[in-house]
Structure formats: C-alpha cells, structure tokens
C-alpha positions in Angstrom: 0.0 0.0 0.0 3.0 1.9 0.6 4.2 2.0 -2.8 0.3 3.0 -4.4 0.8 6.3 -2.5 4.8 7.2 -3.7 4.1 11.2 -2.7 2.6 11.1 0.7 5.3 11.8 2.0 6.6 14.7 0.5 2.5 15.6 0.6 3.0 16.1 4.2 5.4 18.7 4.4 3.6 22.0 3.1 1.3 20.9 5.9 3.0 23.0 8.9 3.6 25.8 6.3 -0.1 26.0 6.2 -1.1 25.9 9.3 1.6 28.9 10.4 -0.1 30.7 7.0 -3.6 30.4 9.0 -2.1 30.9 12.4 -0.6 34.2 11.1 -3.8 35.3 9.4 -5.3 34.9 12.7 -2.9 36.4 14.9 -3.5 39.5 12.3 -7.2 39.4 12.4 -6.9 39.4 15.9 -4.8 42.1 16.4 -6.7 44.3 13.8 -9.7 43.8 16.5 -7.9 45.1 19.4 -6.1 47.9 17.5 -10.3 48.6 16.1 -11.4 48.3 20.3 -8.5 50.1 21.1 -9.7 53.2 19.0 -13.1 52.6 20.4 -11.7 52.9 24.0 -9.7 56.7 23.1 -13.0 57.7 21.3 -14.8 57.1 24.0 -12.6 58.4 26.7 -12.4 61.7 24.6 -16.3 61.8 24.4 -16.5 61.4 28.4 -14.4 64.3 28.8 -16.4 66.7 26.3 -19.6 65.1 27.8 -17.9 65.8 31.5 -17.6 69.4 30.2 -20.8 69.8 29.0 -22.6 68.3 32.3 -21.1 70.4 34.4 -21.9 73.4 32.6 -25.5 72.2 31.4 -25.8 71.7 35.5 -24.8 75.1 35.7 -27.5 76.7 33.4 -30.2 74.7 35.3 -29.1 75.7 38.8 -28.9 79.4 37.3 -32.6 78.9 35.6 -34.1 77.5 38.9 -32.7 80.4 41.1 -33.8 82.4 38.1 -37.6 81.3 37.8 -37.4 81.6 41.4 -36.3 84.8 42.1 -37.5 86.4 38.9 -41.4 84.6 40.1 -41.0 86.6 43.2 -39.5 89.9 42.5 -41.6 90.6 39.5 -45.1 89.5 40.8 -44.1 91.7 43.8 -42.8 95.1 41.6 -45.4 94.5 38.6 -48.3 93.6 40.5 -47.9 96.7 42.7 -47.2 98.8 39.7 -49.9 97.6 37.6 -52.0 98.1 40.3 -50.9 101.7 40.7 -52.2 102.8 37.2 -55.9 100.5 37.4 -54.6 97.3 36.2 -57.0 94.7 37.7 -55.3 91.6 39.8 -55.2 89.1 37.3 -53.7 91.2 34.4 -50.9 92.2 37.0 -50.0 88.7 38.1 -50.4 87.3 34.2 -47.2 89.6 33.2 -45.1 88.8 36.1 -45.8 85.0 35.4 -44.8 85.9 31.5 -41.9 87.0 32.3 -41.1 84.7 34.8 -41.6 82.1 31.9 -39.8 82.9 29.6 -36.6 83.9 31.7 -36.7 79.8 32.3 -37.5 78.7 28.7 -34.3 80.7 27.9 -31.9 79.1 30.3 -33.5 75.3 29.4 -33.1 76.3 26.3 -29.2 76.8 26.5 -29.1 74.0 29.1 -30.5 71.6 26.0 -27.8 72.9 23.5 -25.5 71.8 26.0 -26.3 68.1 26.9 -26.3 67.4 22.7 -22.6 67.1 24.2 -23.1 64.1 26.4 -24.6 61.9 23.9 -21.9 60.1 22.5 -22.7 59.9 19.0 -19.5 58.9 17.7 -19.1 56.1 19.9 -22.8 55.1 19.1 -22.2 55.4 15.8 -19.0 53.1 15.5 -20.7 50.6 17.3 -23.7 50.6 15.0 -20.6 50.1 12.0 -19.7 47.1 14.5 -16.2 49.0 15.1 -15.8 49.5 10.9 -14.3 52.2 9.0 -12.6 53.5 12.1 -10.5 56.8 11.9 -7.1 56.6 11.4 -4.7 57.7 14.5 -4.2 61.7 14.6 -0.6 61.0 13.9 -1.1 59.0 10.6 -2.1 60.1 7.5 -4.9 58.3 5.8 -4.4 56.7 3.0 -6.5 57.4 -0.5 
C-alpha cells in the first residue's frame, strides 16, 4: 500500500507551512480587532471628557434657571403687581405679566441648558458601534491613505 501512495510523504510537508499561514492570518485578524477596540476605547474616553464638560456646565444653566424662575417669580409678581396696580390694572392682568416673564426667563436658560447636553450623547461612539467597530478613523498621527 505503501508504494500505491509514492508522494505522501513529500505531501505532508507544506502541511505546517499551512497551518503557520492560518495561524498568522489569525494572529492578524486578531490584532486588527484590538487595535479597532483600542480606538473605540480613546473615542470614547475623549467623548466622556467633552460630555464631562458639557454636564457640568448644562448643571450650571439649570441651577442658574431654577434660582432664576425663582427669584425672577417673586420679584416681579411683587414690583409689577404693585405697579400695575398703581395705574388700574386689575389683579389678574398684574400677576399674568409677572408669570410671562417669569416664563420665559426659564424657557431661555432650558433652552441653552439643551444645546449643552447634545454634548453628552456620544454619537460617535454610538455610531461606531452601530458600523460594529468599521471604518474607524485613522490615528491623529497618521495620514490616511486614499
């Protein structure tokens, strides 16, 4: 039986040359998926420092609006109510422009508090995992190739 097969032997040798061809491929494969979750990890940890930012500011804006609407609630009802009142205005109409104002002093600071926390949403790192860590940018240092 030995002689029907005359090149198994020398059949045998690419064998090992094959398997380090796949084990290579998959050390490569392998390491292109860490360098991809490595990238993953920096975008991220630069999106938790803008988003850090943008908290504490946001947090800011709504402490200011809250102290705001409180304040501004108060002190207006009290100098336009007794105003109004001075030249005829009846109750209601006093208290109605005071509340107004009051209003609209807190719609503008929720509004800049809102344009603030678009910062904390972490799109990119959303959106790369949506491309399931594809089409990654290249490192700052490197230039892209065409």
């Amino acid at each position: 039986m030995a002689e029907a097969e005359p090149g198994a032997r020398e059949g045998a040798g690419p064998l090992p040359d094959d398997a380090r061809a796949v084990l290579a491929a998959a050390r490569d494969a392998a390491a292109a998926h860490v360098n991809a979750l490595h990238a993953l990890r920096r975008l991220f940890a630069a999106e938790v420092g803008l988003a850090k930012a943008a908290l504490v500011q946001a947090l800011a804006f709504l402490l200011l609006a809250t102290v705001m609407v409180a304040t501004a609630y108060g002190l207006l009802t009290a100098l336009l109510v007794a105003g109004l009142r001075s030249f005829g205005a009846p109750w209601p109409l006093a208290i109605a422009i005071a509340l107004v104002l009051s209003i609209a002093l807190a719609a503008v600071a929720a509004w800049r508090a809102k344009a603030l926390l678009r910062h904390a949403d972490f799109e990119g790192t959303r959106r790369q995992i949506k491309l399931g860590l594809r089409g990654l940018a290249d490192e700052p240092g490197e230039d892209a190739a065409p």
